[in-house]
Structures are given as C-alpha cells and as structure tokens.
C-alpha positions as CSV (number, residue, x, y, z in Angstrom):
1,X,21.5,-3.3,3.6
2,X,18.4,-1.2,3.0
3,X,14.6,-3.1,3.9
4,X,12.9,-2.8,0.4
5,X,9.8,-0.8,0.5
6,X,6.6,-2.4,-0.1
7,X,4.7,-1.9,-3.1
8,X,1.7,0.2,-1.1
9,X,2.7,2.2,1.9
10,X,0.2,3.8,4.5
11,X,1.2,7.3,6.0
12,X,-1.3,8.2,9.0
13,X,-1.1,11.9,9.5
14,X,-3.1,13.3,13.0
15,X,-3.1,17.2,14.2
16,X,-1.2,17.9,17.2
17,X,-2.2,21.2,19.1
18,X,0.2,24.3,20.0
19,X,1.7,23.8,23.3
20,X,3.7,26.6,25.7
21,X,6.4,26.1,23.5
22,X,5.6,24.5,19.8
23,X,2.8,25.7,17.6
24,X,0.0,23.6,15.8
25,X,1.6,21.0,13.7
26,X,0.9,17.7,11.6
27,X,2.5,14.3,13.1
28,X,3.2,11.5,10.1
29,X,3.9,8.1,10.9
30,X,3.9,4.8,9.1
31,X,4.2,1.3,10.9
32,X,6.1,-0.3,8.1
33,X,9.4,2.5,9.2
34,X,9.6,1.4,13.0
35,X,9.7,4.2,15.6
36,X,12.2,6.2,13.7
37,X,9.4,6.7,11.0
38,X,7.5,9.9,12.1
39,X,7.8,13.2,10.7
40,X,6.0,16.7,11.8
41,X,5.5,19.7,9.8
42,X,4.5,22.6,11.3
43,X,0.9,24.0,10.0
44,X,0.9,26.4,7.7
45,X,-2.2,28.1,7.8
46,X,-2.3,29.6,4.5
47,X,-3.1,25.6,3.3
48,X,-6.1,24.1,4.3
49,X,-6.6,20.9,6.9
50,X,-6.8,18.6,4.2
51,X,-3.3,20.4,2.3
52,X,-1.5,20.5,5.6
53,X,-2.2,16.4,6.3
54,X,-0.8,15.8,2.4
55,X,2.1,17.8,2.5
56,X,2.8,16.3,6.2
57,X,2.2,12.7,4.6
58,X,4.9,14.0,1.6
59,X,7.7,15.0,3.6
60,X,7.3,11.6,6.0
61,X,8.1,9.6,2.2
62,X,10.6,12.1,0.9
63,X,12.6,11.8,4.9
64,X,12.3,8.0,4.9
65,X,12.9,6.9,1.4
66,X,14.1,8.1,-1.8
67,X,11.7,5.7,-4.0
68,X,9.3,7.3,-6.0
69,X,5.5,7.3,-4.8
70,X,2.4,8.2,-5.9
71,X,-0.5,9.3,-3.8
72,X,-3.8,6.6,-5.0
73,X,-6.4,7.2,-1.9
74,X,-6.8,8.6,1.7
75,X,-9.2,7.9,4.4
76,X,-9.9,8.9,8.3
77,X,-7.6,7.3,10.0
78,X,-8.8,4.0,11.9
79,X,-7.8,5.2,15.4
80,X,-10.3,8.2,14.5
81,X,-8.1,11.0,14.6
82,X,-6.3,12.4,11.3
83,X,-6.1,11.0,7.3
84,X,-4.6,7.7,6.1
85,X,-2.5,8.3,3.0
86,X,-2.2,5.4,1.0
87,X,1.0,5.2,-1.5
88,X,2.0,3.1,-4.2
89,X,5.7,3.1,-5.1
90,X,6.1,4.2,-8.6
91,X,7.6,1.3,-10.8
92,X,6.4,-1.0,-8.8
C-alpha cells in the first residue's frame, strides 16, 4: 500500500559543488518521502541557477510519485542554502 501524497508538497533544492570526481550538481529532497526521497541532477550550465533548482525540484516529483503537480510558489530555503519549491497535487 502506497502513503497518499499530501495535497501541498515542499521540494528543497540546494547546490552541491564539483568534487575530484562529480561535477556541480542540484540535490532535491522533501521530508514528507523519508531518506529515500532525494534526487540530484547534474547542472547544466546552459540553464540558469534558478532553471537548474526547478528542473532539479521536477525530476525529485516525477522519481517519487506519478501524481500530477503543479508548481504555485518557491522561496530560499529556511536552512539558508538553495530554493523551496512548493507543490500542489493537481486534482486535489
């Protein structure tokens, strides 16, 4: 049995730095999804900061859940680093 997904969902994106062997990147997470929740896109630079932290915030939704959401605000993220993405599931 599947955990229904509430009707607003928060995705908190933050940049991670290249290391010796990764490049720059975008981490997603959401606390709703547990530790499993957490996707990272590597950062295109053809998009801008702000593109790269939605389209990271996108594909953490489209790996964790195949409802339908659309994309109603964003702020800095409370811990000060990265974007808060707020959702609300379509249908709803």
């Amino acid at each position: 049995m599947t955990t229904p997904i509430p009707y607003l969902t928060i995705v908190y994106t933050r940049f991670a730095g290249p290391t010796n062997t990764q490049g720059s990147r975008i981490i997603a997470t959401s606390t709703y999804f547990g530790k499993k929740g957490k996707a990272m896109l590597n950062y295109d630079h053809a998009l801008n900061s702000h593109e790269n932290h939605r389209a990271a915030a996108w594909k953490f939704l489209a790996k964790n859940t195949s409802d339908t959401f659309e994309l109603i605000g964003q702020s800095d993220n409370p811990s000060g680093s990265g974007t808060a993405w707020v959702f609300k599931r379509v249908g709803a």
